[in-house]
C-alpha positions in Angstrom: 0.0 0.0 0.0 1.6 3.1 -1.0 2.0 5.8 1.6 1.7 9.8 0.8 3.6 12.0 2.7 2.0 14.9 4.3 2.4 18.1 3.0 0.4 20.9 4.2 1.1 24.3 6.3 -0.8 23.3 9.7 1.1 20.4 10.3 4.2 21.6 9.5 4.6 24.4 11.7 4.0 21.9 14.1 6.6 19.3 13.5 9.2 22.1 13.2 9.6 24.9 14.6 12.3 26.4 12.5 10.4 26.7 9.5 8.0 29.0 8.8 4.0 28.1 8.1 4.7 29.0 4.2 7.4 26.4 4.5 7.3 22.8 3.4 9.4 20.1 4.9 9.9 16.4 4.1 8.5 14.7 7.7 9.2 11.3 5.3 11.9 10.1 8.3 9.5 11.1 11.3 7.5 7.9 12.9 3.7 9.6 13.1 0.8 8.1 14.1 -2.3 8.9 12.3 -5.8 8.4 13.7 -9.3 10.3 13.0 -11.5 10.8 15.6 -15.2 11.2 14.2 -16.4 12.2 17.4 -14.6 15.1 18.0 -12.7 16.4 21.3 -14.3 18.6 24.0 -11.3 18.6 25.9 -7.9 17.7 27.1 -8.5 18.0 30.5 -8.5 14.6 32.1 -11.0 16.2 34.9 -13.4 15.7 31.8 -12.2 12.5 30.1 -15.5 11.3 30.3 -16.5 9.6 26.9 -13.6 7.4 24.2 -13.1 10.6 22.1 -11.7 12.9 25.2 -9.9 9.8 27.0 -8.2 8.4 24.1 -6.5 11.5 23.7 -6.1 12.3 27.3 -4.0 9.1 27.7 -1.7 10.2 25.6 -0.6 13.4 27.5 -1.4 12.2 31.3 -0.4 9.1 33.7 -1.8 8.3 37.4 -0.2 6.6 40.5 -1.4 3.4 38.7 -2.2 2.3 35.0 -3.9 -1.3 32.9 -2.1 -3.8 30.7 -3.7 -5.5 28.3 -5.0 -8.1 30.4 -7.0 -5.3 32.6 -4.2 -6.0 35.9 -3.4 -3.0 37.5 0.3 -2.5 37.5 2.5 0.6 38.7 3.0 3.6 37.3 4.0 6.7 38.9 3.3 5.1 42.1 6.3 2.2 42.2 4.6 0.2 45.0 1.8 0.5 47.2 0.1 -1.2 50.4 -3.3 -1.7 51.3 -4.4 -2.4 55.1 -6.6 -5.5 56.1 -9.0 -3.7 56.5 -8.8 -2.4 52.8 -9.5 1.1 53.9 -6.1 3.0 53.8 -3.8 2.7 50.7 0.1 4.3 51.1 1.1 4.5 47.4 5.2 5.3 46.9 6.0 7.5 44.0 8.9 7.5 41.8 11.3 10.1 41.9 12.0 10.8 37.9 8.8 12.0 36.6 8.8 15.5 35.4 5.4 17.6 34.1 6.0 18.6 30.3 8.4 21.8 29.8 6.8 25.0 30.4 7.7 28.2 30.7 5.8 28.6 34.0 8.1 25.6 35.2 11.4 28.0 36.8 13.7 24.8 37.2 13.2 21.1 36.8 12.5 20.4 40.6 9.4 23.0 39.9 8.6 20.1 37.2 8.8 17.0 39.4 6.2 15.2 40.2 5.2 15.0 44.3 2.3 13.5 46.3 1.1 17.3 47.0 0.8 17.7 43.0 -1.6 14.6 43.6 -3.3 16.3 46.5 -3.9 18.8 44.5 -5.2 16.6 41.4 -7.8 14.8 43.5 -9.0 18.3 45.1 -9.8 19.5 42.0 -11.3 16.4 41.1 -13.9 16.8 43.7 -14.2 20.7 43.3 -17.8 21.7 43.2 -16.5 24.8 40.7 -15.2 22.8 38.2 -17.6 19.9 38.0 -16.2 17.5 36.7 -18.4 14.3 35.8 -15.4 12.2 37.2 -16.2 13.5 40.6 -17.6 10.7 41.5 -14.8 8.2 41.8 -14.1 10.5 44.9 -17.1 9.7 46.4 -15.9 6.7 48.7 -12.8 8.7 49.8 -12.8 9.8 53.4 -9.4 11.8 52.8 -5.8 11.9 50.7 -2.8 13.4 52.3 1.1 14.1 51.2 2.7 11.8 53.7 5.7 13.6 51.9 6.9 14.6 48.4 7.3 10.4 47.6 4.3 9.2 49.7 0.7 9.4 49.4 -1.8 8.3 51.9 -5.7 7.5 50.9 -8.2 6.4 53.3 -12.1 4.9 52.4 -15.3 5.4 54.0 -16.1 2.0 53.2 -13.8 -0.9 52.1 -14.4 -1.2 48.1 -11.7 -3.8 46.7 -11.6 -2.5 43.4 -10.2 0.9 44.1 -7.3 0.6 42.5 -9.1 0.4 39.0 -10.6 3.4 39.8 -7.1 5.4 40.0 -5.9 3.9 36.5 -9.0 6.5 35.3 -7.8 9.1 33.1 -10.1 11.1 35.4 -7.3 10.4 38.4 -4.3 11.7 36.1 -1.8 13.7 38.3 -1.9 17.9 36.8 0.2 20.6 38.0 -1.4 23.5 40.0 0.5 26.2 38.5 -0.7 25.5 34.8 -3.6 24.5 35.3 -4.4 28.2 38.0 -2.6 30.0 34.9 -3.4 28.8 31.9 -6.4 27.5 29.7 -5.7 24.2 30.4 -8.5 22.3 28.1 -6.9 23.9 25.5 -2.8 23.8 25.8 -2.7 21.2 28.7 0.5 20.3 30.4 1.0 16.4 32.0 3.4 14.0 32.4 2.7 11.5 29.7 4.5 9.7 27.3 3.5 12.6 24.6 3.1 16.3 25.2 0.9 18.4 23.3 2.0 21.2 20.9 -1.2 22.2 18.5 -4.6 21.8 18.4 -7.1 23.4 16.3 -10.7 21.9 16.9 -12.4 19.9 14.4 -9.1 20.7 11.8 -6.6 19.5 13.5 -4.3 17.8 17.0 -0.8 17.0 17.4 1.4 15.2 20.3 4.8 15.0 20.1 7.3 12.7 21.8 8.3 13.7 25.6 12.1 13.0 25.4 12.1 13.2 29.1 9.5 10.3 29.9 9.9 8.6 32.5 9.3 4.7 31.4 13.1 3.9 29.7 12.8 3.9 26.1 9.2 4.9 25.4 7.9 6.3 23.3 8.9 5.3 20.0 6.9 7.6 17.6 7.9 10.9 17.1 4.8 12.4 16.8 0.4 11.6 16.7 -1.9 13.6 14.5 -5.3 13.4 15.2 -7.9 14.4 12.2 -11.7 15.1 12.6 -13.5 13.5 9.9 -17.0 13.0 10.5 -18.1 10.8 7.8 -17.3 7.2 9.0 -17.5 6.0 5.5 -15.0 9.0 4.3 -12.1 7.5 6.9 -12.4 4.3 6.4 -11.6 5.3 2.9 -8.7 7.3 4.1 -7.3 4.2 6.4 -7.5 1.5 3.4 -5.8 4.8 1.3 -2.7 4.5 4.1 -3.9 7.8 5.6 -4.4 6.9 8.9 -3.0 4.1 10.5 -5.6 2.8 12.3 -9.6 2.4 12.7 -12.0 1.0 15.6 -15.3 -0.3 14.6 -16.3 -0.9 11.4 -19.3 1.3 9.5 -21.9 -1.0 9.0 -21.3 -0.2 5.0 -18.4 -2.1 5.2 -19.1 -5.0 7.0 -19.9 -7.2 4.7 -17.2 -6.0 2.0 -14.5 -6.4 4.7 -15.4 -9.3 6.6 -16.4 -12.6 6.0 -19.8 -14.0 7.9 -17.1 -15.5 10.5 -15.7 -12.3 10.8 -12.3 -12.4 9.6 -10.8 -10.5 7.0 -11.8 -11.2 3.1 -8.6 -12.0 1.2 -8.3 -9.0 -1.1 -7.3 -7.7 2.3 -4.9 -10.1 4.1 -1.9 -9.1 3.8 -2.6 -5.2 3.3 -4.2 -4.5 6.8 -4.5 -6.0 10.1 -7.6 -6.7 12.0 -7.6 -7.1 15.7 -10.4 -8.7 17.5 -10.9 -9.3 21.3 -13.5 -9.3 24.2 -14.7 -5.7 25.0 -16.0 -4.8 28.4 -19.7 -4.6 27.5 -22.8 -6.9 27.7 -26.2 -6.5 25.5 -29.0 -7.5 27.4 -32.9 -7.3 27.9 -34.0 -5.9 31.3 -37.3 -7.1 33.3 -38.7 -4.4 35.8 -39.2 -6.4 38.8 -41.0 -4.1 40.8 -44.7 -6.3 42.5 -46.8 -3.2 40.6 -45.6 -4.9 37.3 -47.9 -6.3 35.7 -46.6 -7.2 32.4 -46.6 -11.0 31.6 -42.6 -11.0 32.2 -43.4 -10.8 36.2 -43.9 -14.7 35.4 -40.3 -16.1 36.0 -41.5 -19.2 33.9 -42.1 -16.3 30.9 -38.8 -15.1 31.9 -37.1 -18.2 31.7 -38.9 -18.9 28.3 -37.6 -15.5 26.9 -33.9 -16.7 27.6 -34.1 -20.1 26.4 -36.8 -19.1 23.5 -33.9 -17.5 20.4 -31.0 -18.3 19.2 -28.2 -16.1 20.2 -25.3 -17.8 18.1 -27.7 -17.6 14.7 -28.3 -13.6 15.9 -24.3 -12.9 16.0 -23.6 -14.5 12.8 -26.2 -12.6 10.5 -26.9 -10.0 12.1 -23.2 -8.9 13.3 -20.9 -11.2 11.1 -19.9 -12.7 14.3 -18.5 -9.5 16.1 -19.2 -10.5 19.6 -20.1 -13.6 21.8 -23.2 -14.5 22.6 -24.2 -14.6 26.3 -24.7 -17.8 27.5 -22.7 -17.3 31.0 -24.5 -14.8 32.9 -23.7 -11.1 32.8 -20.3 -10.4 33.4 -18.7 -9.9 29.8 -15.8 -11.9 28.6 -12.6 -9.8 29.1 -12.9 -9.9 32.5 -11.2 -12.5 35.2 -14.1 -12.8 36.8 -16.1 -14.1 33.7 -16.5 -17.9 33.8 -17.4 -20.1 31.2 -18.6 -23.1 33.2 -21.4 -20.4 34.7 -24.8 -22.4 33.8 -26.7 -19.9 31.3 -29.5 -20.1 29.0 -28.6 -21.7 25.4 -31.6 -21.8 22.3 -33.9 -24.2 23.7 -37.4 -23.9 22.4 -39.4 -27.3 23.7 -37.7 -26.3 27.1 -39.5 -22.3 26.6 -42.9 -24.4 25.2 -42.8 -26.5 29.0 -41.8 -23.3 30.5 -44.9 -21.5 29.0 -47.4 -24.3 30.0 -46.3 -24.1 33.5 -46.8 -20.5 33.4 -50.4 -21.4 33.3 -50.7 -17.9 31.3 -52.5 -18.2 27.9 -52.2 -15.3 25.4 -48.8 -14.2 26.2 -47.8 -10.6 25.3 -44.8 -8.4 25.5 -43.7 -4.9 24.8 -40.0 -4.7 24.1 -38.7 -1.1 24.2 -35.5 -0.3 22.4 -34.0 2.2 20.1 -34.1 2.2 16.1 -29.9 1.3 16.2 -31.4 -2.2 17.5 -33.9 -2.7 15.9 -33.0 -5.6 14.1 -31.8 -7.7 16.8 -35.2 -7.4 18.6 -37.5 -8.2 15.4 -35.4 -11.0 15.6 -36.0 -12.0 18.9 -39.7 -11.3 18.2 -39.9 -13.4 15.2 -38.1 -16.2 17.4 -40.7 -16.0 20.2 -43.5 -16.0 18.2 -42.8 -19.4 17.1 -43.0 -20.7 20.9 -46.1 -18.7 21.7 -45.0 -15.5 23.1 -46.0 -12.3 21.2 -43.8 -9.1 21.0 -45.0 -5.8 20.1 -41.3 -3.4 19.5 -41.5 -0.3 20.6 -38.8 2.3 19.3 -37.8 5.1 21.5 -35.3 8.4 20.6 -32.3 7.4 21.8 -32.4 10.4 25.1 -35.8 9.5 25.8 -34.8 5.7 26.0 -32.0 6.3 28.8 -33.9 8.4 30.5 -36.6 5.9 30.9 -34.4 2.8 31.4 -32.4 5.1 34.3 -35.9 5.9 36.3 -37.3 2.5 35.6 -40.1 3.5 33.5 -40.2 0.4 31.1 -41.3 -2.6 31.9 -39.2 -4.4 29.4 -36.0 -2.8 27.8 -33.0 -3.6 25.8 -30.2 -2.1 27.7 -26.5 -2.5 27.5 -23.5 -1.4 30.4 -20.3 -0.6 29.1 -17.8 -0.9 32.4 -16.4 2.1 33.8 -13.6 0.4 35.8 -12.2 -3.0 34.9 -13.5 -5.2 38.1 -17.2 -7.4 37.6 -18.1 -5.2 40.9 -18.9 -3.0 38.4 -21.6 -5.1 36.4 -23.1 -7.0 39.8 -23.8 -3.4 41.4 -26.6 -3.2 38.9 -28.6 -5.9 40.9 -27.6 -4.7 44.5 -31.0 -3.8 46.2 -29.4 -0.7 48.1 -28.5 0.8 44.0 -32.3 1.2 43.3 -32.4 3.9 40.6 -32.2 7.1 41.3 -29.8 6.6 44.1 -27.9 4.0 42.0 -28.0 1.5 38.6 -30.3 -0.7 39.7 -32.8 0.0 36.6 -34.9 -3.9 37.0 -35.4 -3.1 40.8 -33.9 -6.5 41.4 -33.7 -7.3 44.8 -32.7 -10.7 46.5 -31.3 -10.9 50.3 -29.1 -13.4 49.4 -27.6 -11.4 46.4 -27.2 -8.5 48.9 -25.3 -10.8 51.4 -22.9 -11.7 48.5 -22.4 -8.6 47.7 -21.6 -7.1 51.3 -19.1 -9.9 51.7 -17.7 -9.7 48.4 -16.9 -6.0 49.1 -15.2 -6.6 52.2 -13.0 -9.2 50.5 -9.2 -8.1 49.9 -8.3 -11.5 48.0 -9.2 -11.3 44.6 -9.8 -14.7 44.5 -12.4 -15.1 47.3 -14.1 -11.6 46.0 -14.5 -13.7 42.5 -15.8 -16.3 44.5 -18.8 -14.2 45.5 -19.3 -12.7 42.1 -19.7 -15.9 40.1 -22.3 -17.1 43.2 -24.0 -13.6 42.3 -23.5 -13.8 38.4 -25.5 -17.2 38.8 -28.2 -15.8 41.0 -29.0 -13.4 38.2 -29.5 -16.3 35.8 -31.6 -18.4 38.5 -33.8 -15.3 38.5 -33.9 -14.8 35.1 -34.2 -10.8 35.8 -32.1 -9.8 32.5 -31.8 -11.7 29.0 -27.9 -11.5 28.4 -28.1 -11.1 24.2 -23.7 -11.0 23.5 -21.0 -10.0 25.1 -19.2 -7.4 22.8 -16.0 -6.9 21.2 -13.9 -4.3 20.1 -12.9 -4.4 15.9 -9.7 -2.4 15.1 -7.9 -2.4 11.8 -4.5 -1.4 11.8 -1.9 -0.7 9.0 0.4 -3.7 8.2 3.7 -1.3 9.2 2.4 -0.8 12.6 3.6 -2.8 15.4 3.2 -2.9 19.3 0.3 -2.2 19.1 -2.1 -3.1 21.9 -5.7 -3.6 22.7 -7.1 -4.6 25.9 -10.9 -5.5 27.0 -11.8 -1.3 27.6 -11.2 -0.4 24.2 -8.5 1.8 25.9 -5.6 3.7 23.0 -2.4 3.3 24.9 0.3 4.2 22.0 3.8 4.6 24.0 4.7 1.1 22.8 3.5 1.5 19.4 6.2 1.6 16.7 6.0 2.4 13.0 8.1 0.7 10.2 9.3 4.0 8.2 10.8 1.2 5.4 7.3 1.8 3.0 
């Protein structure tokens, strides 16, 4: 594939600075990564890193005391070590010594630039602060206080023990800043961190460019020169570009292209092995049908026999192969998503079963079974074919589309009596999908949209969160992952996955279960 080299004014003032804007230069023998973000950027402020678009880029610029490998363990970063008491309610985190914030000109010498546990004091405060409002404040919320034991050692103590804390401070909402930029300076805009890559330009919806920070801390890294983000809108128009060689890399696929790019399997077709790499791997979400549960339901699906029926009445491998070309899993193991340690495969779930939904029917004792299954026009086809499915074991389901907005807002309050709903995870620990089913979380004080409540789910639960071993906390949540199923209170549809094509000179390149863009390892061939 034949790679163009980039010539136009913008960029170049940005690669050097001792050209002028009219100048051209040959950036042939710098290592840039190119991606396109359709979405846009709202900010570079990790206080607002709250959707792909604004962390993706974040990440790039920012670190935390802690950070995710691909396999979603939480492993050190600016924070060397740390210990946790047995009571899991105070953590002492011990910071590295060699990690300097960006050059600035605000920065007088480089100990002005070194990173301290007061320049995480700070971070957190702000995180919190009422006058900024971030929508990360709540990771805060179970903090009870964070204190500089001194410039190397942190101190944070809980309200409550909540085992996976540590997740939470790999956020990009939890990224260390330094008070006298950010007090100084408009900091969504020119933002200064201590990340592999610091930021030098950014012109909204045109135009954003990193460059390498040849004073990062992790020996070696990065390897690219520079990143260039573009801002194409059109899906279709950058896919285009990445099969051109413009931009090195794409997540998701437009549905115009599924079927010309993958096979039915979902693998690449062969006019493009060998020109583009696809990478394919669990991604931390889980489709699903919801049941309100509340007793002043009185839909049919208050009948756990009709519930049951539902789960075992459509085939969710048929689903995934026409309907998504086999881009996901389908959920036959409960509700935690593959990706995650705590998923289990040997978890007893619901497989296509349609004599076993005709007995389940009968013992219903209900005759003229109807449902209304709310869901948005993007789904559309997945529930007609769950309706057609279900009409051939006696169930009858009217579809009801609802805007998008409106739909969320209903599912949040627990208007609907039956919903398709799906929960992307925020942190990578199943804590994070079980607190949906908690009775204490009932909506709006928390995500319980079914009203699901079970005293011996709740017991699980409490134990499970005052459980430092990971392994006796995973215990808990497959006990509660199967409860779930017993109860029948969701329909698990697939567990998703995350589709990213990737230029054939790219290497290093990493994806993990949270769909997180971590590019300080990422090298570039400059041979083609």
């Amino acid at each position: 594939m034949i790679r163009p080299l980039i010539h136009f004014c913008l960029f170049i003032c940005v690669l050097s600075l001792s050209f002028s804007c009219r100048n051209t230069v040959d950036d042939s023998n710098l290592s840039i990564f190119k991606y396109n973000e359709s979405a846009g950027i709202t900010s570079l402020d990790p206080a607002f890193a709250k959707d792909q678009a604004n962390i993706w880029a974040v990440n790039q610029l920012f670190n935390g005391l802690v950070q995710l490998d691909s396999n979603l363990n939480v492993q050190p970063c600016i924070a060397h070590s740390w210990g946790i008491t047995e009571d899991a309610l105070t953590y002492t985190f011990h910071l590295r010594n060699d990690v300097l914030f960006h050059e600035h000109p605000l920065f007088t010498s480089e100990k002005d630039r070194k990173v301290s546990a007061q320049d995480f004091v700070y971070s957190f405060g702000r995180l919190t602060d009422k006058t900024i409002a971030s929508p990360g404040a709540w990771v805060m919320n179970n903090v009870a206080n964070y204190v500089a034991i001194d410039d190397s050692t942190l101190r944070i103590s809980l309200k409550q023990p909540f085992p996976p804390f540590l997740g939470l401070l790999s956020m990009s909402y939890c990224s260390v800043v330094p008070k006298i930029i950010v007090e100084n300076t408009s900091f969504r805009d020119a933002p200064i961190g201590a990340g592999p890559f610091h930021f030098q330009l950014w012109k909204e919806n045109v135009k954003l460019v990193f460059r390498k920070n040849n004073h990062y801390f992790e020996d070696g890294l990065p390897f690219l020169d520079a990143i260039s983000v573009t801002f194409i809108k059109d899906k279709q128009t950058a896919f285009l570009e990445f099969l051109k060689g413009n931009i090195d890399f794409i997540s998701g696929l437009d549905p115009s292209f599924k079927d010309e790019v993958l096979t039915s399997d979902g693998v690449l077709r062969d006019e493009y092995i060998g020109e583009i790499q696809l990478q394919s791997l669990p991604y931390l979400n889980t489709e699903y049908l919801g049941f309100l549960m509340d007793d002043n339901n009185t839909s049919a699906s208050q009948s756990i026999e009709v519930r049951k029926a539902i789960n075992y009445g459509f085939d969710r491998k048929k689903m995934i192969t026409y309907l998504r070309n086999n881009i996901g899993t389908p959920a036959v193991n409960g509700f935690i998503p593959k990706g995650l340690p705590s998923f289990s495969d040997t978890l007893r779930g619901y497989d296509y079963n349609p004599e076993r939904a005709k007995e389940l029917i009968r013992a219903s004792k209900l005759e003229d079974i109807k449902v209304t299954l709310n869901t948005t026009s993007s789904y559309l086809d997945l529930c007609e074919f769950i309706q057609n499915q279900l009409s051939e074991i006696g169930i009858s389901v009217s579809i009801n589309i609802n805007p998008p907005s409106t739909h969320r807002q209903m599912v949040a309050t627990s208007k609907l009596d039956f919903f398709r709903g799906s929960w992307i995870a925020d942190y990578a620990d199943a804590e994070n999908y079980l607190a949906l089913f908690y009775s204490k979380n009932f909506c709006p004080n928390g995500p319980n949209y079914t009203h699901f409540s079970n005293d011996k789910y709740d017991a699980y639960y409490e134990a499970a969160m005052v459980e430092v071993s990971l392994e006796k906390r995973q215990y808990y949540y497959q006990l509660m992952n199967q409860l779930i199923i017993d109860e029948s209170a969701i329909v698990p549809l697939y567990y998703d996955q995350v589709i990213r094509f990737v230029q054939n000179d790219i290497s290093g390149f990493e994806s993990n279960a949270m769909n997180l863009l971590q590019l300080k390892r990422v090298k570039k061939n400059q041979s083609k």
